[in-house]
C-alpha positions, 0 to 999 in steps of 0.5 A: 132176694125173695122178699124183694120180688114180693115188694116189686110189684107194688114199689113199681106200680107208679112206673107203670107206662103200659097202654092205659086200660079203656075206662068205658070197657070196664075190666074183669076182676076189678071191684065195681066200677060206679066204686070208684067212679063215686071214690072220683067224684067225691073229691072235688080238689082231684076231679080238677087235676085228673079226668075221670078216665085218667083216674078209671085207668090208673085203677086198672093199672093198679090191678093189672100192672104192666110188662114189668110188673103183675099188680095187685092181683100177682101181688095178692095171689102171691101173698095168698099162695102156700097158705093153709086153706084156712088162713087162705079163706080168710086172708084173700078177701082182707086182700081184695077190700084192702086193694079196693082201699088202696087203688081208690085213693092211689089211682088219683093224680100225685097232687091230690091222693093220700096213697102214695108210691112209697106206701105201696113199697112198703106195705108190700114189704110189710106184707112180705115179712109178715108172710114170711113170720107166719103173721100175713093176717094181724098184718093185713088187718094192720095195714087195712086200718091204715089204709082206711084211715088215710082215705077216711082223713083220719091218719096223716100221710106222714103217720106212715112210715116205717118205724109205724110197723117196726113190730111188724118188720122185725123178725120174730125168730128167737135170736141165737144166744152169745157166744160165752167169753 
């Protein structure tokens, strides 16, 4: 149950309905605006489906989220929480670049972006286990290559399933020895 609470929020990003943020007010803790106004305006096939504002928007709804759901930073903070301060100091800033990755390509219109919905749901379980397994770090690191990849064009939406974190996904608990015949 626990685990489904973590992935939430970000399987639940793309029903967000809240009032949209105001892009000419640019909100706090959201990487710089002129980043994703230059994310926008370098790909032209969106910049045809989806207004400047309506993408700007979507990026605050990414962060924030709505009634239902906290958005990335209640997905980060709670990834973070309950951490060593350590692996703290190294996994909350891995946490805000790969948000920045993500909400630049999810933001855009459902025609054009190479992030979708479902990748959020996932990866916000691969994150939840990870977590759990006591591997957040090689995890991050896993899905920030990822998500680089696919805003780069480099990796294939279809590359992403799954069966790509199975190493991830499974459970590194030794498993209990059989019951002798």
């Amino acid at each position: 149950m626990r685990r489904l609470i973590h992935a939430l929020p970000l399987a639940a990003l793309a029903a967000c309905t809240s009032v949209p943020i105001d892009a000419a007010a640019w909100p706090p803790g959201v990487p710089a605006r002129d980043y994703y106004e230059r994310a926008y305006e370098a790909d032209p096939s969106n910049a045809a489906v989806q207004t400047k504002d309506d993408y700007l928007s979507w990026v605050g709804k990414f962060y924030f989220g709505n009634g239902l759901v906290g958005g990335w930073h209640k997905t980060s903070a709670d990834l973070a929480k309950d951490l060593e301060p350590r692996q703290r100091v190294l996994v909350e800033p891995k946490l805000s670049y790969l948000g920045q990755l993500i909400s630049s390509e999810w933001s855009k219109h459902n025609k054009t972006r190479r992030v979708t919905s479902e990748m959020l749901q996932l990866w916000g379980s691969v994150m939840t286990k990870a977590k759990a397994e006591k591997r957040i770090e090689p995890a991050i690191d896993r899905l920030l290559e990822d998500a680089r990849g696919l805003v780069n064009g480099d990796v294939e939406k279809k590359a992403i399933r799954t069966s790509r974190y199975k190493d991830l996904l499974a459970s590194s608990a030794p498993s209990s020895p059989e019951t002798p015949k």
